[in-house]
ZALOTOR-476561 format. One record per residue (C-alpha): residue number from 0; z, x, y. Coordinates in nm, 3 decimals, padded with zeros to 5 digits. Layout:
<nuse num="NUM" zz="Z" xx="X" yy="Y"/>
...
END
This chain:
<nuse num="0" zz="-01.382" xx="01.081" yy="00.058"/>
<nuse num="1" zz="-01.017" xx="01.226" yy="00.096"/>
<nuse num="2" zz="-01.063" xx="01.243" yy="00.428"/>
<nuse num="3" zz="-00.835" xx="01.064" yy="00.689"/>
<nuse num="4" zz="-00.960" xx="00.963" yy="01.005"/>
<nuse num="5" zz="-00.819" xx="01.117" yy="01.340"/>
<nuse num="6" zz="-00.511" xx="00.900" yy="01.448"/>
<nuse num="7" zz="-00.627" xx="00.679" yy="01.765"/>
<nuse num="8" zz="-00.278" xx="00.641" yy="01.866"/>
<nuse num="9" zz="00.010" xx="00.942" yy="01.964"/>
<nuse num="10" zz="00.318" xx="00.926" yy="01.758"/>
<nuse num="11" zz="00.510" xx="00.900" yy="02.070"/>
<nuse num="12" zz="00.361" xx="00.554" yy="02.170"/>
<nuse num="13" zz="00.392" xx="00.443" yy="01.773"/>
<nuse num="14" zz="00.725" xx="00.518" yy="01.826"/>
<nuse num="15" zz="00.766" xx="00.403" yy="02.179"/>
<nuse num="16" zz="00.555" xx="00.055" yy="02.063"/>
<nuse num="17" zz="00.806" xx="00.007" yy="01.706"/>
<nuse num="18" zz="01.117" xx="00.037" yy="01.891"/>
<nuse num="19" zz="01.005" xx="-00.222" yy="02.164"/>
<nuse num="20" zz="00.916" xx="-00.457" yy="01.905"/>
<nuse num="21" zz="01.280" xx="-00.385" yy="01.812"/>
<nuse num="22" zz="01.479" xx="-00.454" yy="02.118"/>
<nuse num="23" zz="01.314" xx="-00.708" yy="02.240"/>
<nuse num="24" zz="01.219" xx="-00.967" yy="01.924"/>
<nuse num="25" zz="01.490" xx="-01.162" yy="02.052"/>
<nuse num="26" zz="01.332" xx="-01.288" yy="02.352"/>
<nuse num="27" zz="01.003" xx="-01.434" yy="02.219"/>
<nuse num="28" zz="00.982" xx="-01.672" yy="02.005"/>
<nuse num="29" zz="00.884" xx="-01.525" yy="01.708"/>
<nuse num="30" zz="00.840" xx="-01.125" yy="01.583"/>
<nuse num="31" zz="00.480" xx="-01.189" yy="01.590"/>
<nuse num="32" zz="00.470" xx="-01.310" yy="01.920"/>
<nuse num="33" zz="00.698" xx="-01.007" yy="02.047"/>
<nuse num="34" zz="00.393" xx="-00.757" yy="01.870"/>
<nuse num="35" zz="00.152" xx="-00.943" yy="02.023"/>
<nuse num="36" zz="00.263" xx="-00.928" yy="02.365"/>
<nuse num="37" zz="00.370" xx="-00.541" yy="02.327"/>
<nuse num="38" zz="00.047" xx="-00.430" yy="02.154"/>
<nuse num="39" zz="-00.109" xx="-00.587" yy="02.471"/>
<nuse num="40" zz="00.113" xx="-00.420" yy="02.754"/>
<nuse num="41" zz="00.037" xx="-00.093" yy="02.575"/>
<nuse num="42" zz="-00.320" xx="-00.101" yy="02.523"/>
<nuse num="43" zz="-00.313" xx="-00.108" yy="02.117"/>
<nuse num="44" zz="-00.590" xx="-00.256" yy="02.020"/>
<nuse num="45" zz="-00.461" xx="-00.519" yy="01.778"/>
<nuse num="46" zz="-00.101" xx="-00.687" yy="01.694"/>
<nuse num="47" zz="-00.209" xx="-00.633" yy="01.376"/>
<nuse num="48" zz="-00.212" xx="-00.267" yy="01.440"/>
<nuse num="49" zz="00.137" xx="-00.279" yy="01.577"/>
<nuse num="50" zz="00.224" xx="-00.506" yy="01.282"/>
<nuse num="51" zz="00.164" xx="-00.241" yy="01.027"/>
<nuse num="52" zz="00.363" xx="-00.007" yy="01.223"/>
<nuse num="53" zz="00.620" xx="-00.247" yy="01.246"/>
<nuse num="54" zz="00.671" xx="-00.280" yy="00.855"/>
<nuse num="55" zz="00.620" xx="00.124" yy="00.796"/>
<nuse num="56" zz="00.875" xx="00.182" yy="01.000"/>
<nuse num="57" zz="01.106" xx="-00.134" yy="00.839"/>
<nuse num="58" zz="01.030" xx="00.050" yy="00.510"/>
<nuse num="59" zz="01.067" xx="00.354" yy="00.573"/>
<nuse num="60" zz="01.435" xx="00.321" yy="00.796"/>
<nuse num="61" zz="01.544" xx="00.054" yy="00.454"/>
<nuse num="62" zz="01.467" xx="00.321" yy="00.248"/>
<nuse num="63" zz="01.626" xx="00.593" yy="00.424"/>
<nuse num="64" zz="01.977" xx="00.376" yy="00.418"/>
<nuse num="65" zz="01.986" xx="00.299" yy="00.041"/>
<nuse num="66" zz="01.899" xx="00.681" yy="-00.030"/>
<nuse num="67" zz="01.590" xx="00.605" yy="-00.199"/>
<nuse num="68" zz="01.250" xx="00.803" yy="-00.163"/>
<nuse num="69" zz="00.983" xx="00.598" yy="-00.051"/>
<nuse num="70" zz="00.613" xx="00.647" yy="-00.096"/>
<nuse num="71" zz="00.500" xx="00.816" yy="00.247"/>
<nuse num="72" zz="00.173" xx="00.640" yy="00.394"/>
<nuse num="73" zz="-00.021" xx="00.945" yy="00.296"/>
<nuse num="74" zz="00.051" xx="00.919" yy="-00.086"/>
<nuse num="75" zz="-00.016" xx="00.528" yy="-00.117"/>
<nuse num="76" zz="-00.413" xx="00.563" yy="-00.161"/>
<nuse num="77" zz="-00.339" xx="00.851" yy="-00.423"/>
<nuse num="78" zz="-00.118" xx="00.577" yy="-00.585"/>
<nuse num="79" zz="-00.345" xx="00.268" yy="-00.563"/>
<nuse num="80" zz="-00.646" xx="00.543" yy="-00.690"/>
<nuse num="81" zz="-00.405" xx="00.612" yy="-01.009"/>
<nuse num="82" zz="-00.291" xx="00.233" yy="-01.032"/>
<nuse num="83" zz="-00.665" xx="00.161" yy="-01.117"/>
<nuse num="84" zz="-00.726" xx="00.465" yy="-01.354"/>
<nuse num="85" zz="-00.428" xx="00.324" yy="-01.566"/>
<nuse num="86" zz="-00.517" xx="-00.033" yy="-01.569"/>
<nuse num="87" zz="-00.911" xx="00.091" yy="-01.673"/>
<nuse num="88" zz="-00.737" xx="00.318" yy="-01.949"/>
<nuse num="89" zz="-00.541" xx="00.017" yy="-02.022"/>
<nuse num="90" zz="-00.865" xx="-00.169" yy="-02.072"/>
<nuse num="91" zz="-01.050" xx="00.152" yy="-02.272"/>
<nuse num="92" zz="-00.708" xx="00.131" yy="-02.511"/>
<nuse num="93" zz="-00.825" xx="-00.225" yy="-02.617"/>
<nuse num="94" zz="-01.167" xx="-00.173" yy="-02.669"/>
<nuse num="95" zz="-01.080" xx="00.112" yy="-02.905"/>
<nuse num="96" zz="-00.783" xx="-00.085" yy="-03.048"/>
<nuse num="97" zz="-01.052" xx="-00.366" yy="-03.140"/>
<nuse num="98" zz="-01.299" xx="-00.154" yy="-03.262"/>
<nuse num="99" zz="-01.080" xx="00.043" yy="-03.489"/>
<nuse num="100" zz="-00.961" xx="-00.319" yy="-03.661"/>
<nuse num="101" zz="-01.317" xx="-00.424" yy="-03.649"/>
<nuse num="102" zz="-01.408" xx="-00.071" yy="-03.865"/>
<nuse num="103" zz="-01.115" xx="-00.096" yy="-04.071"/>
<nuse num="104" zz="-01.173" xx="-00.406" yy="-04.166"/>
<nuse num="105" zz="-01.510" xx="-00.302" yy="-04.267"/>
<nuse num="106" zz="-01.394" xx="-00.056" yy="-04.524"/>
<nuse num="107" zz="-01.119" xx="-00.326" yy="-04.724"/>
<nuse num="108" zz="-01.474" xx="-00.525" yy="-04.820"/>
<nuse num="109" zz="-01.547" xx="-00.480" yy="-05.165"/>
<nuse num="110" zz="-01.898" xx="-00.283" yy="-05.182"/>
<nuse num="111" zz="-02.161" xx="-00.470" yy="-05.381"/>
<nuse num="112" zz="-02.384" xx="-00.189" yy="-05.546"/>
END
C-alpha cells in the first residue's frame, strides 16, 4: 500500500516543462493556457499533470525564500493518513466523553432498594 508508482516522467523534463511554464506565461493568455500548450509540445499527458508540477514547484521555491520547511511530496500521504487518525480519535474522545457523563450520571440516582 506504501508503495509509489514508477515516475512516468524524468526529472529533467519536470524541470525543463516548470521552467517553460515560467518564462513564457506572459505570452498566452492565461497560466493555464501557457501549461496547456507546453504539456502538449512535450508530450505530457495532461495540463493537469504539468499543473501540479507547476504549484510543487511554486511551493516549494516560496518556501525555500521565507526559510520555512515545507512538507516534501513524499511525506503529504503520511500526513493526510495521520490527519484522519486524529480526527477518528477526535471522534473516539466524544463517544467516551458521553458515555462517561451518561455512567456518571447513573451513579448520582438515588437507589430504590
Amino acid at each position: 500500500m506504501g508503495e509509489r508508482r514508477k515516475k512516468q516522467y524524468p526529472d529533467e523534463l519536470r524541470e525543463r516543462a516548470v521552467r517553460m511554464v515560467q518564462e513564457s506565461s506572459e505570452e498566452y493568455s492565461s497560466q493555464w493556457a501557457a501549461i496547456n500548450s507546453i504539456a502538449g509540445k512535450l508530450g505530457i499527458g495532461s495540463g493537469e499533470t504539468l499543473r501540479k508540477w507547476v504549484r510543487e514547484a511554486e511551493a516549494a521555491q516560496a518556501n525555500s525564500k521565507s526559510g520555512k520547511k515545507g512538507v516534501s511530496v513524499d511525506e503529504s500521504p503520511e500526513v493526510k493518513r495521520l490527519r484522519r487518525e486524529n480526527a477518528e480519535l477526535k471522534r473516539a474522545n466524544e463517544i467516551l466523553k458521553a458515555a462517561a457523563g451518561f455512567f456518571a450520571a447513573e451513579f448520582d440516582r438515588p437507589r430504590k432498594y
